[in-house]
BALOBA-1460 file (C-alpha; in Angstrom, 3 decimals):
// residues 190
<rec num="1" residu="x" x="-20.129" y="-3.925" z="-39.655"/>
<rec num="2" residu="x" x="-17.361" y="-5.833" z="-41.015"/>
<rec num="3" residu="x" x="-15.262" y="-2.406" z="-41.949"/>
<rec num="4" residu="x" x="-16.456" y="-0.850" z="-38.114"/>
<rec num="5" residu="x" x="-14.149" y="-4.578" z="-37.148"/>
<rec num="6" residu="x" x="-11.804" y="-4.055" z="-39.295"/>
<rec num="7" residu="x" x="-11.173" y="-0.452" z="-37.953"/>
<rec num="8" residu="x" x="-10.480" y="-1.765" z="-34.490"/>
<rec num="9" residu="x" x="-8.200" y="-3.889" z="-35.161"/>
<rec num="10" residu="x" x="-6.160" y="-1.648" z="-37.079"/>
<rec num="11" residu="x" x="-6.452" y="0.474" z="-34.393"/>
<rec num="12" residu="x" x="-5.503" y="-1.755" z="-31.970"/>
<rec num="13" residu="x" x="-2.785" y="-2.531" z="-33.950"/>
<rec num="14" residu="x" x="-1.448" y="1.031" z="-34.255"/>
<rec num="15" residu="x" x="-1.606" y="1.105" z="-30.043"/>
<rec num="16" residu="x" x="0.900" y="-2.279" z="-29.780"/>
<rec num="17" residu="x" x="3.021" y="-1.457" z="-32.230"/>
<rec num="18" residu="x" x="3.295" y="2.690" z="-30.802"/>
<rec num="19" residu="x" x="4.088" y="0.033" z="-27.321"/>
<rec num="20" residu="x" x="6.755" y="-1.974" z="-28.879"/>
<rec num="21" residu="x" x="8.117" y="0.757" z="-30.511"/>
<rec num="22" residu="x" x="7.909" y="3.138" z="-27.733"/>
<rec num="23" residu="x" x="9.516" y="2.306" z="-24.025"/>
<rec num="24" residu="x" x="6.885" y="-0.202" z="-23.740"/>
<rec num="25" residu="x" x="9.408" y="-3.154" z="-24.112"/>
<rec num="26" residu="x" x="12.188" y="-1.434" z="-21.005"/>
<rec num="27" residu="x" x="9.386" y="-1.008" z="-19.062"/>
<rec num="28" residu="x" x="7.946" y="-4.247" z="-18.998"/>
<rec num="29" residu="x" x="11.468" y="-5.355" z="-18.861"/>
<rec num="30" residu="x" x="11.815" y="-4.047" z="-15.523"/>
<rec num="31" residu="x" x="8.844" y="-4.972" z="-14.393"/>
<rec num="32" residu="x" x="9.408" y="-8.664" z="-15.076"/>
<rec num="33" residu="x" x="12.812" y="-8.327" z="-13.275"/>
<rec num="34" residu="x" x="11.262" y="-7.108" z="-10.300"/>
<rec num="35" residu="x" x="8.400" y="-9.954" z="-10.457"/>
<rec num="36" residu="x" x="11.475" y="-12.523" z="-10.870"/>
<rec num="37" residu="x" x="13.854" y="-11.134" z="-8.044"/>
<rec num="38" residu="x" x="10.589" y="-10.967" z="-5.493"/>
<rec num="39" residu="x" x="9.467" y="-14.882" z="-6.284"/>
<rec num="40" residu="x" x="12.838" y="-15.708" z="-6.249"/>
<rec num="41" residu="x" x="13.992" y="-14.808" z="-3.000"/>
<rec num="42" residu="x" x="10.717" y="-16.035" z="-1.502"/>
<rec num="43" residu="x" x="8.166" y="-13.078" z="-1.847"/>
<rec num="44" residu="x" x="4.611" y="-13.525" z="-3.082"/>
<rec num="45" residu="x" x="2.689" y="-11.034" z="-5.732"/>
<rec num="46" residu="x" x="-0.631" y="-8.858" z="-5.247"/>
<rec num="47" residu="x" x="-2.453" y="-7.734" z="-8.008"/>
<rec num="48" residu="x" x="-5.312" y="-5.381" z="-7.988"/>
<rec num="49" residu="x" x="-7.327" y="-3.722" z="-10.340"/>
<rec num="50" residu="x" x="-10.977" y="-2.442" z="-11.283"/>
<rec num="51" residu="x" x="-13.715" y="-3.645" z="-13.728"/>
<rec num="52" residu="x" x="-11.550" y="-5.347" z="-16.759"/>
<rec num="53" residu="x" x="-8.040" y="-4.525" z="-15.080"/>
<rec num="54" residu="x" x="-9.592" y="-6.544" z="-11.777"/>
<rec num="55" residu="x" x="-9.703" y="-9.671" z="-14.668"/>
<rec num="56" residu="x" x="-5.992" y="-8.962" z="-15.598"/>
<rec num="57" residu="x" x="-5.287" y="-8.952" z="-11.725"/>
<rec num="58" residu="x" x="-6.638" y="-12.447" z="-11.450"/>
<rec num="59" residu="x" x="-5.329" y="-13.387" z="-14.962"/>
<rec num="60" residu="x" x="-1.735" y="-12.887" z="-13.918"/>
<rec num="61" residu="x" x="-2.400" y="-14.654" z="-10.728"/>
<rec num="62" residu="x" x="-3.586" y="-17.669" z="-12.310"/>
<rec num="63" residu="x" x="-0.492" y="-17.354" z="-15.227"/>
<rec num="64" residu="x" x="1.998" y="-17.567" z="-11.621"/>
<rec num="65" residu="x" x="-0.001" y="-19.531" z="-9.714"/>
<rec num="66" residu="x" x="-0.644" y="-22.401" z="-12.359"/>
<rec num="67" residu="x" x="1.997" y="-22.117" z="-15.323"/>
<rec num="68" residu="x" x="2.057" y="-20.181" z="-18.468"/>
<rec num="69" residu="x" x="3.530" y="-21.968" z="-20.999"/>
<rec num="70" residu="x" x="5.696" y="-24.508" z="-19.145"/>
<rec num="71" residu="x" x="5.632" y="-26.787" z="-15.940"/>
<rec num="72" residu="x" x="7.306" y="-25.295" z="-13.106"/>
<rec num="73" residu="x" x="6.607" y="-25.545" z="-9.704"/>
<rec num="74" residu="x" x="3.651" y="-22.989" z="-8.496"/>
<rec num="75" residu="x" x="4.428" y="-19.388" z="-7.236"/>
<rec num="76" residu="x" x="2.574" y="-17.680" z="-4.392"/>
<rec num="77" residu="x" x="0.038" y="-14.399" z="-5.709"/>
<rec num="78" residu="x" x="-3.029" y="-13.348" z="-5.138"/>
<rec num="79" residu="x" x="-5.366" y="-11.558" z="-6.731"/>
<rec num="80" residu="x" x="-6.626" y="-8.991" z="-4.700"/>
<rec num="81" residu="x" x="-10.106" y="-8.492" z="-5.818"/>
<rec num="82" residu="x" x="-11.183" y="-12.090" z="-5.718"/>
<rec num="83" residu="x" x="-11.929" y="-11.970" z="-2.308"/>
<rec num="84" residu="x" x="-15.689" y="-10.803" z="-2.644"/>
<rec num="85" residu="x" x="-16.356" y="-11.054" z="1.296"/>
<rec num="86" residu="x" x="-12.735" y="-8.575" z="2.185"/>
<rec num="87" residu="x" x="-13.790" y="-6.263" z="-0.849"/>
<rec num="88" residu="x" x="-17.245" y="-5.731" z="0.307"/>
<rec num="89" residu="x" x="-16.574" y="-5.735" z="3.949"/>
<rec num="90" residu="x" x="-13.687" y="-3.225" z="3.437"/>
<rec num="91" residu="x" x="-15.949" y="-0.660" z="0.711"/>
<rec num="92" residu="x" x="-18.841" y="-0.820" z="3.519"/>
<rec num="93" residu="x" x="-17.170" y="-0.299" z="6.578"/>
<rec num="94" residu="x" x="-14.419" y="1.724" z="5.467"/>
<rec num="95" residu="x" x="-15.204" y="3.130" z="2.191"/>
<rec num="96" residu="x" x="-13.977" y="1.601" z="-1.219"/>
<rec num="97" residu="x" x="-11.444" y="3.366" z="-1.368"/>
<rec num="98" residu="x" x="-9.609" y="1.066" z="0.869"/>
<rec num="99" residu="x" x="-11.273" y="-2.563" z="-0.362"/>
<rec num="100" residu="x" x="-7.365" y="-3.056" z="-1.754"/>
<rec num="101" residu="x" x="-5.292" y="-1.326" z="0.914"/>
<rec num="102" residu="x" x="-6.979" y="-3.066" z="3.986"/>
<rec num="103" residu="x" x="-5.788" y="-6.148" z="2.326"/>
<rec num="104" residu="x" x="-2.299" y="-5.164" z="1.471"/>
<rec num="105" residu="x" x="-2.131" y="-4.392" z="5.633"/>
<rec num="106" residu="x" x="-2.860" y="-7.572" z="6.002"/>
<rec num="107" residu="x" x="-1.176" y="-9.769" z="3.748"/>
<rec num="108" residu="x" x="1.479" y="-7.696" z="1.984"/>
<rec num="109" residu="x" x="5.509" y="-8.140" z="4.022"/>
<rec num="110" residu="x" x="8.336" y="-6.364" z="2.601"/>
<rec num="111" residu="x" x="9.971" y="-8.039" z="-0.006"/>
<rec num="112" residu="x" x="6.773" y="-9.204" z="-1.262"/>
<rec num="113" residu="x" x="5.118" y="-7.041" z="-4.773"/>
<rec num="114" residu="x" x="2.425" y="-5.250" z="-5.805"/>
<rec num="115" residu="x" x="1.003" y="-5.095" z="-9.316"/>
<rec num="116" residu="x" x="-1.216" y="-1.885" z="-9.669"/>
<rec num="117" residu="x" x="-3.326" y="-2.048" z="-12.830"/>
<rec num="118" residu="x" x="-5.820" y="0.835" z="-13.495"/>
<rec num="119" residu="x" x="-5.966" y="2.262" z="-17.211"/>
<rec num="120" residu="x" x="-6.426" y="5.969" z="-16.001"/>
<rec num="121" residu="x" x="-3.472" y="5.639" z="-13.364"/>
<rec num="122" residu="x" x="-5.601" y="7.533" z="-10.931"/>
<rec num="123" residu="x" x="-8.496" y="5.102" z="-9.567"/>
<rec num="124" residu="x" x="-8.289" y="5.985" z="-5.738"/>
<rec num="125" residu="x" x="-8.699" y="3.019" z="-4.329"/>
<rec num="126" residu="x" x="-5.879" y="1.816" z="-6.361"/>
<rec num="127" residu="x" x="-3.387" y="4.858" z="-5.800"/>
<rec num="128" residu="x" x="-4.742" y="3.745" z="-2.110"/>
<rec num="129" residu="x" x="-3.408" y="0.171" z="-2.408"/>
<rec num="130" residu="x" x="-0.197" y="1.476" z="-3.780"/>
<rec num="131" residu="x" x="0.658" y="3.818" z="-1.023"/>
<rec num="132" residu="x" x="-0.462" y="0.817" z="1.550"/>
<rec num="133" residu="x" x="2.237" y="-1.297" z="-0.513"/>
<rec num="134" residu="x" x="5.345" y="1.246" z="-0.304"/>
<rec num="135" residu="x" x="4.628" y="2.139" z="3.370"/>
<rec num="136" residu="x" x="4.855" y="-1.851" z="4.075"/>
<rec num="137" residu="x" x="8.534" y="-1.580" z="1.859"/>
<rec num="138" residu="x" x="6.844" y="-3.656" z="-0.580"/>
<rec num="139" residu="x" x="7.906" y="-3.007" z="-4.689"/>
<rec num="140" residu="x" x="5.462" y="-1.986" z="-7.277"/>
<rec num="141" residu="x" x="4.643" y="-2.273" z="-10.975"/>
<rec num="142" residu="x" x="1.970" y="0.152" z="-12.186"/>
<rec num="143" residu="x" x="0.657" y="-0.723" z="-15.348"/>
<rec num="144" residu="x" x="-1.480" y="2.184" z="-16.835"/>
<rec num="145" residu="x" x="-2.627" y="4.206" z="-19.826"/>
<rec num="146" residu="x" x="-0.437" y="6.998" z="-21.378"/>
<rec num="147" residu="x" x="-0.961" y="9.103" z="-17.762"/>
<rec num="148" residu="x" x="0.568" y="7.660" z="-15.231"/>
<rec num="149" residu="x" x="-0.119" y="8.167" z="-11.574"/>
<rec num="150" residu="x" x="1.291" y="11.333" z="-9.783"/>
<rec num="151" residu="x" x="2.919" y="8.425" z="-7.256"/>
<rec num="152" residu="x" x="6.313" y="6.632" z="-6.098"/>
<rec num="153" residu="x" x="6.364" y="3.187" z="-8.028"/>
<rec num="154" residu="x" x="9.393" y="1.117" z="-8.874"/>
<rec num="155" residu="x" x="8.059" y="0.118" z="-12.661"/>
<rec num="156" residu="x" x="5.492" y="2.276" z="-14.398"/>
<rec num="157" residu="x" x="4.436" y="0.334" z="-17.614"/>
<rec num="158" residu="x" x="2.546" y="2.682" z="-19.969"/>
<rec num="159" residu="x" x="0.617" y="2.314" z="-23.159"/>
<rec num="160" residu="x" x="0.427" y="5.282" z="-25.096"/>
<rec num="161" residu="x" x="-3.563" y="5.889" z="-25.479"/>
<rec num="162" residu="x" x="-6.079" y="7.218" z="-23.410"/>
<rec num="163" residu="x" x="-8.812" y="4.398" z="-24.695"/>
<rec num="164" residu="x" x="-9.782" y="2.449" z="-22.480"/>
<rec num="165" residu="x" x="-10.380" y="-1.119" z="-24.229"/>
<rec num="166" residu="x" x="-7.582" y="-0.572" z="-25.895"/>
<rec num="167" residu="x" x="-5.043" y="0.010" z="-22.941"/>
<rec num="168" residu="x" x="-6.588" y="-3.179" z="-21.638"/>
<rec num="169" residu="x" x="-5.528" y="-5.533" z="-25.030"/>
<rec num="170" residu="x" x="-2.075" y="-4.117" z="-24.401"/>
<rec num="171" residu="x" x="-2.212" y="-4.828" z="-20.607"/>
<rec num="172" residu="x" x="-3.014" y="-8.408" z="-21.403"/>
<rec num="173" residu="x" x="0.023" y="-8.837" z="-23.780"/>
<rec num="174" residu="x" x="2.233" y="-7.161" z="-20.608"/>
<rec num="175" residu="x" x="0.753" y="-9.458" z="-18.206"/>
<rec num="176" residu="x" x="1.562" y="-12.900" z="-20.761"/>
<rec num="177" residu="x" x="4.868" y="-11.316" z="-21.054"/>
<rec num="178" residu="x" x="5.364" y="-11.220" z="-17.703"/>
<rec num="179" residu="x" x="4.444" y="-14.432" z="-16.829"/>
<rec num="180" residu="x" x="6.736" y="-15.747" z="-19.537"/>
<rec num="181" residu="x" x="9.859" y="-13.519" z="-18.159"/>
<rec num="182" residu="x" x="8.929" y="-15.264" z="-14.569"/>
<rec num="183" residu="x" x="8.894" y="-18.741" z="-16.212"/>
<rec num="184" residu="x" x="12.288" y="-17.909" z="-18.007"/>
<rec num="185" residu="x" x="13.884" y="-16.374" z="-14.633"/>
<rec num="186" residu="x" x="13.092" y="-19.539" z="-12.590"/>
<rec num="187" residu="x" x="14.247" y="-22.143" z="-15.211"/>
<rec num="188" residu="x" x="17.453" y="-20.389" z="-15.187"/>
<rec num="189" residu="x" x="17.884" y="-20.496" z="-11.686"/>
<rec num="190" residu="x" x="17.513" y="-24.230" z="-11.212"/>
């Protein structure tokens, strides 16, 4: 058992270091920049995801929302799939498809931006939210697994495996990053 942990680890490992190595660092660059410039000027974040990525939805919510690793004052996001009463209502009435998108209609304003997560970059319901989010002229970050969606996003942050668990380790390292690249971006500007 103890060699069967050892083994993921290493593998894990192997997947964030192919990510730093790889574009993984520009990407997430980009994405944090976009994050920044949207709170900045007075926009808000959505984040939604399914299964694990819905937790690393909320997680970055709660990183912007509360603080990371510094006081600051609190910055507006929500997480998208913690509203069990909109996601149900939305998947029964209209199909689950749109349990993200209905939302996005009716909080989402331009200027405002969306943080896709989905590890297989083509959950439909996701994709969904997405194409709710650029027809509304908000921005979005897409973080995914080595595919990434067949669809218009302004930062698509990939990590280069098609394993599951393991995309979602490296999405949680993108999200802290994230959060600290917000942090940094608003101490700056005071």
């Amino acid at each position: 058992m103890v060699e069967k942990i050892r083994g993921t680890v290493a593998k894990s490992g192997k997947i964030i270091l192919a990510f730093a190595q790889g574009t993984g660092p520009e990407q997430v660059q980009e994405a944090g920049r976009l994050l920044a410039e949207a709170l900045l000027a007075g926009g808000k974040v959505l984040a939604c995801g399914n299964g694990g990525s819905a937790v690393a939805a909320s997680h970055l919510v709660s990183e912007l929302m509360v603080r990371f690793a510094r006081d600051r004052k609190a910055l507006p996001a929500i997480s998208l799939p913690d509203n069990p009463a909109a996601v149900t209502a939305a998947g029964n009435d209209l199909g689950f498809e749109h349990v993200f998108s209905r939302q996005i209609e009716a909080l989402g304003r331009e200027g405002d931006v969306l943080v896709a997560i989905s590890t297989s970059g083509a959950s439909p319901n996701i994709n969904a939210a997405v194409n709710a989010a650029r027809a509304m002229g908000m921005r979005v970050i897409y973080l995914c697994g080595a595919t990434p969606p067949g669809l218009s996003a302004d930062a698509v942050v990939t990590v280069p495996s098609a394993d599951t668990p393991r995309i979602q380790e490296v999405h949680e390292i993108v999200i802290h990053i994230l959060a600290e690249l917000v942090e940094d971006a608003f101490s700056t500007s005071s």
